[in-house]
Every structure is written in C-alpha cells, then in structure tokens.
matplotlib code that plots the C-alpha trace (Angstrom):
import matplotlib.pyplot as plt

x = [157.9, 156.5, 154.4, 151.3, 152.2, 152.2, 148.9, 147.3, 148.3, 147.7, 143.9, 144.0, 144.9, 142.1, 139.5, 140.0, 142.1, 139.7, 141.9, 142.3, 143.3, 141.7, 144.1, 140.9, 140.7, 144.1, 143.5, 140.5, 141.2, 144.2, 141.6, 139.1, 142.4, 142.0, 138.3, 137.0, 133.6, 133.7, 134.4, 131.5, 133.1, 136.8, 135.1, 133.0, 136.4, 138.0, 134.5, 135.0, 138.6, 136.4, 139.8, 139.7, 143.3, 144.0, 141.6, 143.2, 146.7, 145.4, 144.1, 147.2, 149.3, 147.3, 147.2, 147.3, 150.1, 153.4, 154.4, 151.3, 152.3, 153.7, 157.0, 157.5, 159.4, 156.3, 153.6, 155.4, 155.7, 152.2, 150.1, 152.1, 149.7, 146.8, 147.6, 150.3, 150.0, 153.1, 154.7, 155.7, 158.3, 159.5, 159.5, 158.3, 160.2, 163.3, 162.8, 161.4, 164.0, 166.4, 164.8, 164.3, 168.3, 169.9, 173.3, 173.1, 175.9, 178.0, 176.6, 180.0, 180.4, 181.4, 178.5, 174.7, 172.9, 173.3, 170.6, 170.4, 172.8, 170.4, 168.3, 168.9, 170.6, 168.8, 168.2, 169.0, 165.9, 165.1, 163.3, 159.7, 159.5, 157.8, 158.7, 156.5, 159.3, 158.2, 157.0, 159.6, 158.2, 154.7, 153.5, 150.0, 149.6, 147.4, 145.5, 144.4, 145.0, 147.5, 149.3, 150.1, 153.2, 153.9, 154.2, 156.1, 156.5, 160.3, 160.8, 163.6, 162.2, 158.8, 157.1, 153.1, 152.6, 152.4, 151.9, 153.2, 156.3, 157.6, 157.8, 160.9, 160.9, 164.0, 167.1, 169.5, 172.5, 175.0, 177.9, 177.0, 175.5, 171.9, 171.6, 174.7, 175.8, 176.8, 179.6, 180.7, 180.5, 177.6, 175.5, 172.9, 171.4, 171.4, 169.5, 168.6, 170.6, 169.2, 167.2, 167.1, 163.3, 164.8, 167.6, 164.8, 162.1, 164.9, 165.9, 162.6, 162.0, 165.0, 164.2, 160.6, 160.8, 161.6, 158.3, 155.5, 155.7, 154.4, 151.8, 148.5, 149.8, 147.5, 144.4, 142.9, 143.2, 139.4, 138.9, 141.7, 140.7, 137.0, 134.6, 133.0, 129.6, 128.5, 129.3, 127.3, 125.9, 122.2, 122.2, 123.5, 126.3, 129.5, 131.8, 132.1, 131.6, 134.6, 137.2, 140.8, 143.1, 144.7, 141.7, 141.7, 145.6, 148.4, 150.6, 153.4, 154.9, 158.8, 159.8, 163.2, 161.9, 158.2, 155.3, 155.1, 150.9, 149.0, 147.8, 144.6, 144.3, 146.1, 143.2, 139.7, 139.2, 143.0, 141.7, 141.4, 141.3, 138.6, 140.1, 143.0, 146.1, 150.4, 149.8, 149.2, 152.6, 154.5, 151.3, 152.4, 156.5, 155.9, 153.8, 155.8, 158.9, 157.6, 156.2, 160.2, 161.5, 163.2, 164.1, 161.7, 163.1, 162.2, 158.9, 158.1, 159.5, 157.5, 154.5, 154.7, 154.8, 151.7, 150.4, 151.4, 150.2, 146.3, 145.5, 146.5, 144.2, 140.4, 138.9, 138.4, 141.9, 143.2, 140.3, 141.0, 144.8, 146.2, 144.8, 145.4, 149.3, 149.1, 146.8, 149.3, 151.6, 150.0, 151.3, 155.1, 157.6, 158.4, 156.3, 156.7, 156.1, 152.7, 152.0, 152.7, 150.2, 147.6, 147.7, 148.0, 145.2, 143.2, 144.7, 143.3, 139.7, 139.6, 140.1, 137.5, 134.6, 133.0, 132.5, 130.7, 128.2, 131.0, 133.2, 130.6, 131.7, 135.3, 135.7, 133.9, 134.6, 138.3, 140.3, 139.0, 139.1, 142.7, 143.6, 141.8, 145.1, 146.2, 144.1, 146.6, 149.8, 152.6, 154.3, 152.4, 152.7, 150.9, 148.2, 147.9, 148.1, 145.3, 142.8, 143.4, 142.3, 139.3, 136.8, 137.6, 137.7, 134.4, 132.5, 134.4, 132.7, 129.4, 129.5, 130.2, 127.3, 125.1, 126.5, 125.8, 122.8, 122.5, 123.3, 120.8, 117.7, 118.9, 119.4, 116.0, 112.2, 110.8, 108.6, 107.1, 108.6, 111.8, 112.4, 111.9, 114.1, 116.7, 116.3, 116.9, 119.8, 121.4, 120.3, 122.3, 125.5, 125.3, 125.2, 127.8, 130.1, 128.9, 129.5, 133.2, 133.9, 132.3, 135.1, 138.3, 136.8, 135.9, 139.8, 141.1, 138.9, 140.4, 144.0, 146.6, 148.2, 145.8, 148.0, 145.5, 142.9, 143.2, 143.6, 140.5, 138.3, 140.3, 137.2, 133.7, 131.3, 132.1, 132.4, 129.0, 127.2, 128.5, 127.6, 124.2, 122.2, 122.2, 125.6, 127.4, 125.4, 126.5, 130.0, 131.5, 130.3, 130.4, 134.3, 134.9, 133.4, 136.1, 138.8, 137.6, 139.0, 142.4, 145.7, 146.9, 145.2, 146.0, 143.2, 140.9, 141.3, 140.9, 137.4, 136.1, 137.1, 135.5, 132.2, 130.5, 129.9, 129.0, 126.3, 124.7, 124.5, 123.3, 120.0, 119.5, 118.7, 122.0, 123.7, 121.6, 121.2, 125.6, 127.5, 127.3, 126.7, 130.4, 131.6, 130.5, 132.0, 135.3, 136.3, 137.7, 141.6, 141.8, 144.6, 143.7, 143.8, 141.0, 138.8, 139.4, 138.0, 135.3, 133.8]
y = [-97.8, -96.2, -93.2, -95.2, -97.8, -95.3, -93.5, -96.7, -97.2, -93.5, -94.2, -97.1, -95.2, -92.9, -95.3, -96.7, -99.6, -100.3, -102.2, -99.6, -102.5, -106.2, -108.1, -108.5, -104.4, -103.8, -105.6, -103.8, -100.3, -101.1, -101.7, -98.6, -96.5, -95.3, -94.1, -94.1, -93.8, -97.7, -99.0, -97.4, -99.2, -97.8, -94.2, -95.3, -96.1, -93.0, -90.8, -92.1, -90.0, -86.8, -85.0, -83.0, -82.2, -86.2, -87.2, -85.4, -86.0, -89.4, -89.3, -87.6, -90.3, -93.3, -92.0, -95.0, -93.3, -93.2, -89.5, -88.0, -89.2, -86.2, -87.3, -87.3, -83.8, -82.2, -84.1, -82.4, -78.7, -78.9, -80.4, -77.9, -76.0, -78.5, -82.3, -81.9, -79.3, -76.6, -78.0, -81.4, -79.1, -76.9, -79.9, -83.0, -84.2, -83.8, -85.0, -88.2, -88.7, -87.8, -90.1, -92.9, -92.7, -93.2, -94.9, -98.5, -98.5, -101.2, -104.2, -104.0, -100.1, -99.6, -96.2, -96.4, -95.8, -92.0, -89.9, -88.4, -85.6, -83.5, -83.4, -81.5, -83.3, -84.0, -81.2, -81.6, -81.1, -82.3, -85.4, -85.1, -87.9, -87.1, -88.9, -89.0, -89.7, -91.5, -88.9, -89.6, -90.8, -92.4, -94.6, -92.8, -92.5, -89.0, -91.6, -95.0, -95.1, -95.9, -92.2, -91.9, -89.6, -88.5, -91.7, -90.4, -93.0, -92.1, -91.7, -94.4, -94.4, -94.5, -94.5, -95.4, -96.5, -94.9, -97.5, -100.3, -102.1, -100.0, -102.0, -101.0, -101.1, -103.7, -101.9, -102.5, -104.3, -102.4, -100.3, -101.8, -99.6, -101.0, -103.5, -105.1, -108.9, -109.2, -111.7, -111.1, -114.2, -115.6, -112.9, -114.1, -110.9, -109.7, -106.9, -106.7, -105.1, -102.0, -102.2, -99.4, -98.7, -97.9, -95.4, -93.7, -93.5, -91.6, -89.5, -88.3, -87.8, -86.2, -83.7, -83.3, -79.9, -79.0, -81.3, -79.1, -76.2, -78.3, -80.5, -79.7, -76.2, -76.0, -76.3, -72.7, -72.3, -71.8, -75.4, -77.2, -75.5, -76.1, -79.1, -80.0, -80.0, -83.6, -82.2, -79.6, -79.3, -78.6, -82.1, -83.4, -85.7, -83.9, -85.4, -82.1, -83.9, -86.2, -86.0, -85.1, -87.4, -85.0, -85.1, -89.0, -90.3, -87.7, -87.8, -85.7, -86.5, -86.5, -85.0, -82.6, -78.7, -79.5, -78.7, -81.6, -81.1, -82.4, -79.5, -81.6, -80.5, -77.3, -76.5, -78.1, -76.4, -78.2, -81.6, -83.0, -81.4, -81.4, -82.9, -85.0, -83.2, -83.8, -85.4, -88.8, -88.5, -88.2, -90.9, -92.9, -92.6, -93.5, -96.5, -98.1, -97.9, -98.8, -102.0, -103.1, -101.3, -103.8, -101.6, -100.8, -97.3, -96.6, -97.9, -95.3, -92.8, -93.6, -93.7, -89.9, -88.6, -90.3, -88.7, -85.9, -86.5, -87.6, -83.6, -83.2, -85.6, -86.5, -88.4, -91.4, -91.0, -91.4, -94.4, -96.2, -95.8, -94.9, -97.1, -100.0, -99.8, -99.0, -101.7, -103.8, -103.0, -104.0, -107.2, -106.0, -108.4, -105.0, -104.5, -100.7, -100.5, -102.3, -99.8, -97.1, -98.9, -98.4, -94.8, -93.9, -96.4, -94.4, -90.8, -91.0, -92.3, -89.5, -86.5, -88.3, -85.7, -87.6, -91.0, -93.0, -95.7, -98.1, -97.2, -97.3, -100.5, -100.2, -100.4, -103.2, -105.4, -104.5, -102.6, -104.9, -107.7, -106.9, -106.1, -108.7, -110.2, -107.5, -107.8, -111.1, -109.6, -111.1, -107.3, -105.7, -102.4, -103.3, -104.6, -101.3, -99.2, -101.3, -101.0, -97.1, -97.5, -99.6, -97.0, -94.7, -96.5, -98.2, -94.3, -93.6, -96.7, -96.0, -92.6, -93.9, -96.0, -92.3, -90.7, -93.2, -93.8, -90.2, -90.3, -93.1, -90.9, -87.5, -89.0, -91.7, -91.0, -91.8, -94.4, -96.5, -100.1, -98.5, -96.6, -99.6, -101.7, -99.0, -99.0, -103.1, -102.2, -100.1, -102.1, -105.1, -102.8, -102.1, -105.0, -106.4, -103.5, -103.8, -107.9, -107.3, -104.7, -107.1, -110.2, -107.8, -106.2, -109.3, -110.6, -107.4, -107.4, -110.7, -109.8, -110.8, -107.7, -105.4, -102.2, -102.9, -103.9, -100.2, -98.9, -100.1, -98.1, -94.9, -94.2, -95.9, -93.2, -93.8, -97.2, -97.4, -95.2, -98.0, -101.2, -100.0, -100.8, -104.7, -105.1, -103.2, -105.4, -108.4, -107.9, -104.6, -104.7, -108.3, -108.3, -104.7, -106.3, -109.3, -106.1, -105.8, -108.9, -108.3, -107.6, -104.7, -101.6, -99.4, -101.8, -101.5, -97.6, -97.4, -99.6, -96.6, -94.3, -95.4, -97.1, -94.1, -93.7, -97.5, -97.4, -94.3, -96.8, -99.9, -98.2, -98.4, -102.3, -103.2, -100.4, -101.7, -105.6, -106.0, -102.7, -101.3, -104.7, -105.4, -101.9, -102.2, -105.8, -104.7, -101.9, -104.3, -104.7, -102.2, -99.5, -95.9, -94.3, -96.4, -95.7, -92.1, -92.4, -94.4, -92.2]
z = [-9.6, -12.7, -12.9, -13.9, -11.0, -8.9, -9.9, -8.9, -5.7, -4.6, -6.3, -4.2, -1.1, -1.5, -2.1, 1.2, -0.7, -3.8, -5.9, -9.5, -12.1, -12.6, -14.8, -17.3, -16.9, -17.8, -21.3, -21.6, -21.3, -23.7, -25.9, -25.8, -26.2, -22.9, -22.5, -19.7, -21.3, -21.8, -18.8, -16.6, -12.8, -13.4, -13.9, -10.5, -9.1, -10.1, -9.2, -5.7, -5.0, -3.6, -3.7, -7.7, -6.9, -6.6, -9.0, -11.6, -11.1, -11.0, -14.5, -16.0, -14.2, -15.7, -19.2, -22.0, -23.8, -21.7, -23.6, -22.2, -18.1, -16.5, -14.8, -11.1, -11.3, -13.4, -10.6, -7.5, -9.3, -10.6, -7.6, -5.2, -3.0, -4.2, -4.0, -1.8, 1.1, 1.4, 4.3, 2.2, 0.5, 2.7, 6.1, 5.6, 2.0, 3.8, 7.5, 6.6, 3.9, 7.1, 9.4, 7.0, 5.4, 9.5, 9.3, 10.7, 13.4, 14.0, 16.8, 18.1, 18.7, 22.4, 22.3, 22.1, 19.1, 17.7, 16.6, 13.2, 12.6, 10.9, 13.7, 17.4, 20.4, 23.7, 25.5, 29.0, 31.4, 34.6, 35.2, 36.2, 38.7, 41.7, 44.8, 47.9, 50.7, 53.9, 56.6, 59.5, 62.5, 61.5, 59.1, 58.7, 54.7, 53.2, 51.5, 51.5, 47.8, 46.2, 45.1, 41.7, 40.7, 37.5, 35.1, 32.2, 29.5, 29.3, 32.9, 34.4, 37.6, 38.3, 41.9, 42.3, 45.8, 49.3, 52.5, 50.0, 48.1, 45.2, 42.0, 39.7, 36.2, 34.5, 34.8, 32.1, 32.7, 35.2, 33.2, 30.0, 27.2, 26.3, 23.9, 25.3, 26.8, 30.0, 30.5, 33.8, 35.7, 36.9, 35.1, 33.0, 32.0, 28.2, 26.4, 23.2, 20.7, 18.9, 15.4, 12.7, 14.4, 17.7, 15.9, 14.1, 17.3, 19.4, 16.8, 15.9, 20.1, 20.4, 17.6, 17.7, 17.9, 14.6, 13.5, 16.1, 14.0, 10.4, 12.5, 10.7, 9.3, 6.2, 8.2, 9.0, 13.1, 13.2, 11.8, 13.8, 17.1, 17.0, 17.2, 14.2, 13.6, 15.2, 18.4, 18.1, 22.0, 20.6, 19.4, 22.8, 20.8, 22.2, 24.8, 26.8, 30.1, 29.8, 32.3, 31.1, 32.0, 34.5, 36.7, 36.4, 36.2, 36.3, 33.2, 31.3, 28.5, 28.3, 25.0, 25.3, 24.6, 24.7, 27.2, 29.3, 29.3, 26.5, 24.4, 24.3, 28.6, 28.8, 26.4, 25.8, 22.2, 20.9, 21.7, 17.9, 14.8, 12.6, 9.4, 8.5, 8.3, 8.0, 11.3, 9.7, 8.4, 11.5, 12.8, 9.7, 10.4, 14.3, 13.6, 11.6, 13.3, 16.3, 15.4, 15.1, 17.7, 20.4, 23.7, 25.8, 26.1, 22.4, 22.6, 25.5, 23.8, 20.5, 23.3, 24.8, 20.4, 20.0, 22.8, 21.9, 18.3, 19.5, 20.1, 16.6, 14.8, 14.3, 16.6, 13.8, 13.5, 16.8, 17.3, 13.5, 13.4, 16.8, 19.5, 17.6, 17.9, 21.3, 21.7, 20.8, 23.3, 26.2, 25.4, 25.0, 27.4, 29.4, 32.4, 32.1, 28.2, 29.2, 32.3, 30.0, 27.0, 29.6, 30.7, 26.7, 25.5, 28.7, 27.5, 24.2, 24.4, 26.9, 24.2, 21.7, 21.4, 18.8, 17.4, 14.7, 15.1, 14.1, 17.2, 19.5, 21.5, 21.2, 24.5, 25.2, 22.2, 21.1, 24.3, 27.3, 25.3, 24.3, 28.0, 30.2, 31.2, 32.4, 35.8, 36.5, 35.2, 37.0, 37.6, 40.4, 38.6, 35.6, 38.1, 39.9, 37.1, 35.3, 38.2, 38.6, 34.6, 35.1, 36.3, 34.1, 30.9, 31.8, 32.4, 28.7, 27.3, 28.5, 27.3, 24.2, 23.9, 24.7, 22.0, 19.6, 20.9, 20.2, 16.7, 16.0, 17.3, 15.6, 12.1, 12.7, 12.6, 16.2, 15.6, 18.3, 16.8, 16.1, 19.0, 21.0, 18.9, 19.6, 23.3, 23.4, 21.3, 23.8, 26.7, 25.3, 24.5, 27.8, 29.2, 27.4, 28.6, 32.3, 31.6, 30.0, 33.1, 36.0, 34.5, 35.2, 38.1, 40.3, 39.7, 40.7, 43.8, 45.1, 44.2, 46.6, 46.7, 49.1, 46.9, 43.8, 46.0, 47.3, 43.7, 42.6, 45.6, 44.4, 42.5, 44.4, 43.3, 39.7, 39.7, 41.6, 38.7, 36.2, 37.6, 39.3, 41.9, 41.6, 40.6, 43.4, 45.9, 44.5, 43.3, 44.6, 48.3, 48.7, 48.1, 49.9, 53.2, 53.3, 53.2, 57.1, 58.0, 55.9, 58.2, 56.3, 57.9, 55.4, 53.4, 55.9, 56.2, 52.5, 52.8, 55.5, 53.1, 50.2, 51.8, 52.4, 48.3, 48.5, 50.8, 49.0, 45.6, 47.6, 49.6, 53.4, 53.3, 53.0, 54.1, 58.0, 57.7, 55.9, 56.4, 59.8, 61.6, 60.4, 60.6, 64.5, 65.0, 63.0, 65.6, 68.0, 67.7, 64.8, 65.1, 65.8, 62.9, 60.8, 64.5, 63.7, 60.1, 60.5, 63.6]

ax = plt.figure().add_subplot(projection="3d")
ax.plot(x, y, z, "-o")
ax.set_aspect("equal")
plt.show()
C-alpha cells in the first residue's frame, strides 16, 4: 500500500467509514491540481476528521504530487506525540508485530502449541475453583439455590450445583495433547487442531502483563477515572445503582500475574474510561483472533482479556464493539464457552454507566434475541447458568430504558403532546422487554431439570419488580405453585424460600384464595426440613 492509499483508508476510518475517493472524484481532483477549493464534498469529507493531528497528516498524505507525500518514516517521526500516542513506539509497534509474526508449528509436533518467545511464560498460580463438598451425614443443602462457585472462563473444572448432578465441561481426549486424534480402539473422540488465532490468544493471555501497564496511558488519570459528564447525578442519567456483577454472579478472571477482580468492582470510579484509548488496540488484536480461534480453551481465555479490557473502555465501546463478539459466542459448539458467553455478556452491560438513545433496547432487541435458545440448551449447565442470568439482565434492560428515557426529557421542551408521545414510547419499550423476558422465562419455569427451576427463584424480589403486579400472577406464581407437587424436596424448599417475596408482589387476594390453601394442603408427607422453613 502506497502512502496516498493509505491516507484514504485512515480518512475512512475516521469518518466512521465514509468512503474518501469516487472513481469520478479521482479524475476530478486530478484535474483542479489538487484544490480542494473545487470540490466543496471532499473538503466536507475531510472537515469531518475532528482529529487536526489526523486531518493534517491526512492532507500531506493525499497530496496530488507524489514528491510532496511524506514517506511512512517522516509520517511516524512527525505525528509522534500527536497522531499517534507515545505508547505506539515505545509498546504497542512491537507487541503486535510480536503477536501477529508467531511461528506456525507443525500439525504433527508431539507438544501443544508454544507461546511467543518474546512474551513471559505462564506463571504458575493456583486454580480458583471453589468446591462445596457434601456435608457428611445429611443431605440438608445451605440453600435451595443452586450455589454458584467461582466460574472462571479458563477454569477446567467448574462446579455450580449443590443438592443436584454436577455437569462437567468436555474433557479433551485422555493423554493426548489437545488438538490431537484419538486412534485407540473403539475411540471416536477427536479435537480440533490448533489455528494461528488460538497461538496468538494464549500468548497474549499468557503475557498480558507486560500489556496493563500501556492500557489507556495517554489519558490523564482524572479523565479515565471519572464519569463523564452524561452521568452527571444532578441529571439523574448515571447508572450508580447497578449491581456489580459480584453481588449478582461471582466471577474471577484467570489471567497469570493479574488481580483476579475486575478493576471495574474492586473500584466503582475504574469502571470505563471516558474517551477512547490504546485499549481498542488490544480490543482490536483479541477480536480478530478470536473469531478463528478453534479450542474452546482459547476462546475462554480470549473471554477473561475482554473482561478485563471492558473497565478500560467507554461504555459505547464496550456496547458497539465488544458485546457483539461475545454475542457471538453463545452459539460456540462448547457448552462451557457458551456458559462463559453468558456471565461476560452479563459482566459488561453491568459496568455501563451511560448509554445513547441508540443502545437503549439492546437488551431486548439484540442480546435476548441472540440468546433465546439458550433457555432449551441441551447442556444443563448452560441452562442453569442462563436462568441465574435472566433476572439480572432483565433489571439492566429496564434501567436502560430510564436512562434514555432520561436523556429524552433533559435535552426536550416538556410539552403536553410531546411529553405524552414520550411516555407511550417508553411504555411500549417496556413492554416489549417485559414480552422478550416473559418467552425465556415461562420455558425455564417448566424445565425438566428442577436445578434451573431452582436457579431461576434465586432472585424473586427482582424478578417480581420486573414483570409487575399482573404478570407475576399469571406467569411466575402460576408455575412456582406446581413446584409443591414436584418430588424433589430440595424444589419444594426452594419454593418456601422464595414465596414470601412472591406474595408481597401479588397482594393479599391471592396470597389467601392460591398460596396458603396449598401451602396448608402441601404439608402432608413432606420431609422435615421444608416443615421447618415454611413455619
């Protein structure tokens, strides 16, 4: 690529991919010589780039006269410090050129894939699974719920259930190195072999490190660390009452040498940062690698980065250009990769403080439709983890919907026509979420397995708040009153524990003419333990 080639595709980049050239604009600015006086839309074009820095290295590149383009050695000397931030010379240049320039190992080699020898090894540090053993001698759970343990995306072994069977994520094959045939006899079981994506994810995990130091460096602390002035909490726009996802679905990321809490909910004010920074280039270098990646283990690595990565970028960052390739992953063949979609997909909505009009209904239009089939995954995992999910993401959505709401009074005069017009606007957003929630919901509720039964009353009181008055009536206590008759009397205990919050939402009608009629016909035959809760 030439220099004036490439001065119209970084044009193009920062006109949010405005094409710089027509064919028939080519021939004419050959013509004028050049001046952009004559051809009034190219100077629009270029007027739009709000960067001067780019803008004018831009022009220079473009020049009519080839002797007049700088060369690529004058462009990175001159915009030093103004097109192109410090840490591209002293970090990022040569990383990526490391990541990008792996040797391709032979299919045949008798060892895994190596990582980069530029970058660190692995350290070795213990695993954070969490296992809940069986108390000896009784059967009585803590909870009714199912417990969640740590769920690290990188984690071999992951344990979610108490009182219930214990799904395991696919093992690889038995002695072989991964991405290897098994031709033992009467095996069947083959893995797929490696790709240059999978090389480059696990060397930039095992050596990520080195990269925390440049995230975002030329933005002033006082910028990246606050909120910026949309959330201002005089407007009533910010997102200060979301929930981390530690208070809502333990996680840590697995990354050797690196906190295993998000920075985003060891501290509130590190959530995003308030302009794009050298973020997006790590964003950028995860992305697309992982979109060839093969193994599932390289796809949950690439998983805890991004995570990792969301506290470092804008909240129409992590919304435009992150969710979407997680997103896509909840379609991945590995139950575990799409377990682990979930929880990230839930981590990062979570740490948005503030969105646009245009991201509004996100949730409603682009997430749950993408994930609606995960309520009748065949892995009982994914099912479980989805449910635990549900609540939460539905309580996101509808903030969502206030804060945009928000934004539309603040910046609109509060006339009677238009305020109204407003109102029915929000009414049907809201419907439509409550609508996309009630379709998963209901198919969870009548699962077979009474585990995600169990993980969908982890959270009642929310749940209730979300689908109102009406709709817990008809759809959530409707299907928590069949749980009395079920034979698993964990179920049952978890419907005692969770109906109390019900019958607050419902009003005394039902809670006298449905709910304790049954509670009171249910005690006979029941074990001890669910008498002992519901007294």
């Amino acid at each position: 690529m030439d220099v004036f080639s490439a001065g119209c595709v970084i044009a193009e980049l920062f006109t949010e991919g405005g094409s710089m050239f027509k064919l028939s604009d080519l021939f004419k600015y050959r013509e004028c010589g050049g001046d952009l006086k004559q051809m009034p839309e190219l100077e629009g074009r270029l007027n739009a780039i709000k960067d001067t820095a780019i803008k004018s290295m831009v022009l220079q590149m473009i020049d009519l006269n080839p002797s007049l383009r700088p060369t690529f050695d004058t462009i990175l000397a001159t915009a030093r410090g103004d097109a192109f931030p410090e840490s591209f010379y002293e970090f990022y240049h040569d990383y990526v050129h490391s990541i990008e320039e792996l040797p391709s190992p032979s299919p045949f080699a008798t060892t895994s894939y190596p990582s980069a020898s530029t970058l660190p090894s692995q350290a070795s540090r213990p695993s954070n699974l969490t296992i809940t053993p069986a108390i000896e001698g009784t059967n009585t759970p803590t909870s009714a719920h199912p417990t969640t343990s740590v769920f690290s995306a990188s984690s071999n072994v992951t344990t979610f259930f108490q009182g219930g069977t214990v799904p395991h994520p696919p093992q690889a094959t038995s002695g072989l190195p991964e991405g290897r045939v098994d031709r033992r006899e009467g095996s069947t079981k083959r893995t797929s072999l490696p790709r240059d994506g999978d090389r480059r994810i696990d060397s930039i995990w095992a050596g990520f490190e080195r990269v925390v130091p440049f995230l975002n460096q030329e933005i002033p602390e006082t910028q990246e660390s606050g909120i910026n002035d949309w959330s201002d909490s005089r407007n009533g726009l910010s997102n200060s009452g979301f929930k981390t996802l530690s208070e809502i679905l333990p996680v840590q990321i697995d990354i050797p040498n690196i906190p295993s809490t998000l920075p985003g909910v060891r501290n509130k004010n590190t959530r995003s940062a308030s302009q794009d920074g050298t973020a997006l280039i790590i964003l950028s270098l995860i992305c697309s690698n992982m979109r060839s990646c093969v193994l599932p283990s390289s796809k949950l690595k690439a998983l805890d980065i991004l995570l990792f990565l969301s506290c470092y970028l804008t909240d129409e960052a992590k919304l435009d250009r992150l969710v979407p390739y997680i997103v896509d992953l909840v379609h991945d063949d590995a139950a575990i990769v799409r377990a682990a979609a979930v929880r990230a997909i839930l981590q990062v909505v979570s740490l948005v403080s503030v969105i646009t009009p245009a991201n509004a209904s996100i949730i409603p239009e682009y997430i749950l439709f993408n994930t609606k089939h995960l309520a009748s995954d065949r892995d009982l995992m994914v099912r479980c983890i989805y449910a635990q999910c549900l609540v939460p993401l539905a309580s996101i959505g509808l903030q969502y919907l206030e804060m945009s709401q928000a934004l539309k009074v603040h910046g609109a005069k509060r006339l009677g026509p238009g305020a109204e017009i407003q109102d029915e606007s929000y009414d049907s957003a809201r419907t439509e979420l409550q609508n996309a929630v009630q379709e998963h919901l209901v198919t969870l509720l009548v699962d077979k397995s009474s585990v995600v039964k169990r993980a969908v009353l982890n959270d009642t009181s929310s749940l209730c708040i979300f689908l109102e008055r009406q709709r817990a009536n008809d759809i959530l206590l409707s299907h928590m009153l069949t749980y009395l008759n079920d034979r698993d009397w964990i179920l049952r205990y978890a419907f005692f524990q969770s109906v109390v919050d019900v019958a607050l939402c419902v009003g005394g009608r039902s809670l006298d003419e449905y709910i304790l009629p049954l509670m009171v016909q249910a005690l006979s035959g029941w074990s001890n333990h669910c008498m002992v809760v519901q007294i």
